[in-house]
N, C-alpha and C positions, 0 to 999 in steps of 0.2 A: 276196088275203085271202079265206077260204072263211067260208059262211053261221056255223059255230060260231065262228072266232077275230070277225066283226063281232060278233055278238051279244054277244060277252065284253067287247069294249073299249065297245063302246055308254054314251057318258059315263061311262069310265075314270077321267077328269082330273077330274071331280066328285065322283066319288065318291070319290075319294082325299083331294081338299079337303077333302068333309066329315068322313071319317074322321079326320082327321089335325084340324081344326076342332073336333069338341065334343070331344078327350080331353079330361078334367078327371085333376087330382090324387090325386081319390079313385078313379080306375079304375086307378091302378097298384098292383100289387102292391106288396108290400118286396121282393123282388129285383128288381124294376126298378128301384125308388130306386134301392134300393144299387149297382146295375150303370152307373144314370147316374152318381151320383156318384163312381163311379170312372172314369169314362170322364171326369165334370170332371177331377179327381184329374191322371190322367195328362195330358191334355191341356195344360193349366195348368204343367206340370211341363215337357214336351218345349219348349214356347214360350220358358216362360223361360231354358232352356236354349241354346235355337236363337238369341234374339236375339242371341247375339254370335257368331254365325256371318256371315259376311262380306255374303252376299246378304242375309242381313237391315238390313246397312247400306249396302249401295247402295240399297235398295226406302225405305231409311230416308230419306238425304240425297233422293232424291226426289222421293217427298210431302211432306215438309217442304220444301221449297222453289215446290212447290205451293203452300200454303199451307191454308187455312180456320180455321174457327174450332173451336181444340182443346176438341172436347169431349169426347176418349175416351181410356180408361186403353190405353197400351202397354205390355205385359208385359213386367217385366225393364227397362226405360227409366225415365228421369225425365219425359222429352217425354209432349207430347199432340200428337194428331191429330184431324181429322174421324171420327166414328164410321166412316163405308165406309174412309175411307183404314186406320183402327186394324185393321177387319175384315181386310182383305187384308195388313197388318201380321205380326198375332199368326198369322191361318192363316197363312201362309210363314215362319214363326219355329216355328210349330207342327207344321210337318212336314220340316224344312230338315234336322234329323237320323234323319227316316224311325224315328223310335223311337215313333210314338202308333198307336194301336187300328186292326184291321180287321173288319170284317164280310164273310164271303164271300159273304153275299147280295147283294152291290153289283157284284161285290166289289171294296173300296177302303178305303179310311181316311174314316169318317164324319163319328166327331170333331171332327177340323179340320177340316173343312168348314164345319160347321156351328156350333159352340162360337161363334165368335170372332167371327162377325157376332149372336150373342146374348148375348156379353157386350159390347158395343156398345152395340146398341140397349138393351139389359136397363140397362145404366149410366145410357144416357140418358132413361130412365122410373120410375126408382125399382124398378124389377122386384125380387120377393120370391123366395128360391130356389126354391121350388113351382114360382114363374111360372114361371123360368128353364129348372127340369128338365122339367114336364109339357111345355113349348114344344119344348126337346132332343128329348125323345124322340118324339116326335109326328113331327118333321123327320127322325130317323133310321129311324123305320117306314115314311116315303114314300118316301124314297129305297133303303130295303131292297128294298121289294114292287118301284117301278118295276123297281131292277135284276134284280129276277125275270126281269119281261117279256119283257127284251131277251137274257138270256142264251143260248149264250155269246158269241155273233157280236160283243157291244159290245166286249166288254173281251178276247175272245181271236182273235177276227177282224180287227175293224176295228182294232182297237190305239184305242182313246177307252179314256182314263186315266179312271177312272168316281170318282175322286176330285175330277174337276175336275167331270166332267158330272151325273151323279145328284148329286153331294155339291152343285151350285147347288140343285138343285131340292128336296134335304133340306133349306137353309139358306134358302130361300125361304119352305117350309112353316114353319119353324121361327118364323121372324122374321114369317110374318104371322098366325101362333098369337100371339104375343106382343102382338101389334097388335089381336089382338080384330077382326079382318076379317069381313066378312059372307062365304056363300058366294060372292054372284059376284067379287066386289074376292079373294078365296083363290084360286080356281081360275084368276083372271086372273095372279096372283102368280107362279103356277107356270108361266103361259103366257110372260113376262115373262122367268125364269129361264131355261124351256127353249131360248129361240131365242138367250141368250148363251153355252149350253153347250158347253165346246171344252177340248180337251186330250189332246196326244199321248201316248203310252206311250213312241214311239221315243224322248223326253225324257228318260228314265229315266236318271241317273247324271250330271245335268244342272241348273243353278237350277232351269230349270223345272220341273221335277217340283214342288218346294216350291211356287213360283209359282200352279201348279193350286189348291193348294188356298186358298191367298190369294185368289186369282180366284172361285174358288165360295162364300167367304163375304161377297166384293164382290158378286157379283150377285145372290146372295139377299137380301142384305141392301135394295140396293137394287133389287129388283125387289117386293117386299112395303112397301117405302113410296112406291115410283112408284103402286102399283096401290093404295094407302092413298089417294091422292091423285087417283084416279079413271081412273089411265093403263089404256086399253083393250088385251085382249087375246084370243085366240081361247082358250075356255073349254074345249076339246078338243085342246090342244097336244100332249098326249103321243100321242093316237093315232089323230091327224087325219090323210089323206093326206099325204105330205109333210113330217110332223110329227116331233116328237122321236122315235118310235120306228122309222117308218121312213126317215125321215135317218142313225139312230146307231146301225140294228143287221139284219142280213139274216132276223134272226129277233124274232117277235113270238110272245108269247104271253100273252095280259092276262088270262088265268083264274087263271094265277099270284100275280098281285097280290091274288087273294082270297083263298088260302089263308093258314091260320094255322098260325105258325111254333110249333114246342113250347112249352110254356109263355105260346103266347101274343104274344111280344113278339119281332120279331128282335132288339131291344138285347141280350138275354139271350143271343145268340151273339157278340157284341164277343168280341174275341181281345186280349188284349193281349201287347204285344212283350218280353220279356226278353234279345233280341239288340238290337242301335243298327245293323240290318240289312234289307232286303226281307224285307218274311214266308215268302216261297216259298224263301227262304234257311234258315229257321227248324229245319225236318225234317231236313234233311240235319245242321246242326251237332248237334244233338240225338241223332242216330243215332251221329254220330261219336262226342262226347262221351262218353256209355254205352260204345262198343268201349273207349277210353281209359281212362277208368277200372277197366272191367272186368279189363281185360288189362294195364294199366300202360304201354301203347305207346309208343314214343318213335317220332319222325319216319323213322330212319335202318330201323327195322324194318321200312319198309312199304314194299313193293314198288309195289303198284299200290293205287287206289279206282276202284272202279263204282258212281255213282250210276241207279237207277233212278227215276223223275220222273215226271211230268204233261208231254205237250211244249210247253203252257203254259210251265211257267218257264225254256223257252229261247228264247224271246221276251220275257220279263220279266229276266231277271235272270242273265244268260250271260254275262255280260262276259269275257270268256277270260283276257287278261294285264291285269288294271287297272294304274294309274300311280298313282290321289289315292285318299284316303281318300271319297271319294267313290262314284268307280267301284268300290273297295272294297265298297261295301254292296251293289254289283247284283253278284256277283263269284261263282256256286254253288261254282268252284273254289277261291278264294281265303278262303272263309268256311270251308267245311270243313276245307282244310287249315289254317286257324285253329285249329279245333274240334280237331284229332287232333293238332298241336301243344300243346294248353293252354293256348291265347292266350284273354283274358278277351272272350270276345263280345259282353258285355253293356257294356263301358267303352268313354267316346266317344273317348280317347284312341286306344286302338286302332287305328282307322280312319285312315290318315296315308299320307301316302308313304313312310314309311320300312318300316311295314308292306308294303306293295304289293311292295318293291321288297329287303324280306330275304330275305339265298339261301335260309335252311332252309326258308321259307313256299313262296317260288316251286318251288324243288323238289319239294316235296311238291305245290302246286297242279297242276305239269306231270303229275303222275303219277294224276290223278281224271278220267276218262273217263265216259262218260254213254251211258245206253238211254232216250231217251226216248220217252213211247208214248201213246195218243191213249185219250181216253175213262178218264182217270185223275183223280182225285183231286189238285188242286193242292197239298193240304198233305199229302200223302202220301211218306213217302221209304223208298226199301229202297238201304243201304250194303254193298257189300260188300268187305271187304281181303284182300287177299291178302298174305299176309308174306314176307320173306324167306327161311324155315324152309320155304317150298311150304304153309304152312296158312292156312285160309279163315274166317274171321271174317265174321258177315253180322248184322245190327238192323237194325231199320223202326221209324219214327216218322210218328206223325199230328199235325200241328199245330192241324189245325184242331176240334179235340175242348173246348166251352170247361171252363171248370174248373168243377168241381162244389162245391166247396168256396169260398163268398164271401169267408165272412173271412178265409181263408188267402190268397185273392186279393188282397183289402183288404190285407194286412199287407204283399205284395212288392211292390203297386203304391206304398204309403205309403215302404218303406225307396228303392225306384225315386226317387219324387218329390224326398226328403231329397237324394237323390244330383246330382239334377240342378240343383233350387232352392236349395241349402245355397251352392254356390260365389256363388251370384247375389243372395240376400238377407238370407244369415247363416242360419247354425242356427237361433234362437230365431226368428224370425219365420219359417221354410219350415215349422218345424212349427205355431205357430200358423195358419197359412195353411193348413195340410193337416187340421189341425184345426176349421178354419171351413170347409172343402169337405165333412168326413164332417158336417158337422151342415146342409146346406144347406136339408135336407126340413125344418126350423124355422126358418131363417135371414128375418130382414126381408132389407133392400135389400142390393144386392151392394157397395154403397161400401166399407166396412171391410174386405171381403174384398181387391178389385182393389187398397183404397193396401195391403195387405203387398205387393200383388206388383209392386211399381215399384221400379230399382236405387236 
């Protein structure tokens, strides 16, 4: 480490703490509210969704057979659980269908990381939405800036799923925001989380993936009341020798974590998902889409696809011939050839074996070939077909551009939510329920909110 990168991280983890420590409510803009509580919104929504996905009933019978004393809402369930066990619940319910927010400053799914050990603890304190969101977002700024630091070597080197790793350490800040922690009990908080931080990428198309994020609202959660409770830790974990940052990444760069993102806020780059797919999947159906409608394409027209990529996402999400609706969503061939079929990308049904394994899909998958190229743009895609006519069709899309337009975002995210909480709690109550989330920046305690969201 040279004389500038010491000087830069020189009580890094302090000063992160204390950033992330005095936000107040009144230092957010309105498009931060409103970008958190979209980020509740959907979040809330993919959970309730995911719990009746299967891994969320093995993780179910469990912990409940564990046992303790229920004191925490599970979304989508009538059960209660221990707050940590609810945390690790709702996050693996909450990303089990890979359909909630990313931030490429991470880059990972923050949300679920973080949400679900704050609606936990938040339950178990009478927490007021203020509380809730200023806490949110404070967790999702530390864990943006770290993932600054480390970039790219954490998440496209070493393969650490930064959803499992950074998202402990957002969900740590987050929950000992909530706690009203003094600096050193904060910075301990984060010391706490960092040494539980773990989680493979090679997981990807796998429980675990979901797992991750369960796990990182488990150890924030309880790494912010261990360290409530006096639990000692090294107050320079992120960029101590040997410490989180050079354990999790061959690169360091802590000057990063001081810059300020546009507007002020990484939250305000949240991405959300309108495919029930990897995000680095997102560009390419996108690109497709647009050829398809442009041109009117049917499957049998098309000779070949060329994707051009980040060679990022063939490490993330290349799965060649998937089998389950699963490996489906890591699948760049098989989501595209979705996409130029007309298959609904954003419906959880979709995603199936019977999908995987239709001749016209697999046909068409076998025919999308790939340039992938270095120093690119992860959400970046350029499509190009070639027809059967010998003529050339070419669009690019960028995913990662966020929308400029809030309430139009509010409005997709809102019908999104409808779609996923309506089978789970009935129409009338997913829209009250999504109506108590857009009001939370007035909301007392979250009780009335969590009981609409129990089956």
């Amino acid at each position: 480490m040279n004389v500038a990168i010491d000087m830069a991280a020189e009580g890094m983890t302090r000063h992160l703490a204390e950033q992330a420590r005095t936000l107040r409510w009144a230092d957010l803009p309105a498009p931060v509210r409103q970008v958190a509580c979209h980020a509740v919104l959907d979040t809330i929504g993919c959970a309730l969704a995911g719990a009746r996905e299967p891994l969320a009933d093995i993780l179910f019978a469990e912990l409940a057979e564990a046992g303790g004393t229920p004191g925490a809402t599970l979304l989508g369930r009538a059960s209660r659980l221990p707050p940590a066990a609810a945390a690790l619940l709702n996050g693996a319910a909450g990303h089990a269908l890979d359909f909630d927010d990313v931030n490429m400053a991470m880059p990972g799914h923050p949300s679920v990381a973080i949400l679900p050990a704050l609606l936990a603890l938040g339950e178990a304190r009478g927490a007021t939405g203020p509380e809730l969101l200023t806490a949110f977002v404070a967790g999702t700024e530390l864990a943006c800036r770290v993932g600054r630091t480390i970039a790219p070597g954490h998440y496209d080197g070493l393969g650490f799923h930064a959803t499992a790793t950074l998202g402990s350490l957002g969900a740590a800040a987050a929950c000992a925001h909530l706690l009203g922690l003094d600096a050193a009990r904060f910075a301990a908080a984060l010391g706490i989380a960092a040494t539980q931080a773990a989680g493979l990428k090679s997981m990807f198309g796998t429980d675990c993936k979901p797992l991750h994020a369960g796990k990182a609202a488990y150890h924030g959660l309880l790494a912010a009341k261990l360290a409530a409770r006096g639990f000692t830790s090294r107050a320079d974990a992120i960029e101590c020798p040997q410490g989180f940052a050079a354990t999790h990444s061959p690169d360091f760069h802590p000057a990063r974590a001081f810059k300020t993102p546009p507007g002020g806020f990484h939250i305000l780059a949240n991405l959300f998902k309108y495919h029930a797919a990897c995000y680095l999947t997102h560009a390419p159906i996108e690109a497709a889409r647009a050829l398809r409608e442009a041109h009117g394409l049917a499957p049998e027209r098309i000779a070949a696809a060329r994707l051009t990529l980040s060679e990022a996402c063939d490490r993330v999400c290349n799965i060649p011939s998937p089998r389950t609706g699963l490996e489906a969503k890591f699948s760049l061939r098989l989501t595209t050839a979705m996409a130029l079929a007309g298959i609904e990308t954003g419906a959880l049904a979709t995603y199936s074996e019977a999908t995987a394994a239709d001749p016209v899909l697999t046909g068409l998958r076998d025919r999308v070939s790939f340039d992938f190229r270095p120093d690119r743009s992860h959400t970046l895609a350029e499509l190009e077909l070639e027809l059967t006519d010998g003529s050339v069709l070419r669009a690019r899309h960028d995913s990662g551009v966020p929308a400029a337009d809030l309430d139009r975002q509010g409005q997709r995210l809102e019908a999104k939510f409808l779609t996923l909480a309506g089978p789970v709690l009935g129409e009338g109550r997913a829209r009250e329920a999504a109506g108590r989330i857009a009001a939370l920046g007035e909301a007392g305690e979250l009780g009335g909110l969590l009981a609409l969201c129990v089956a």
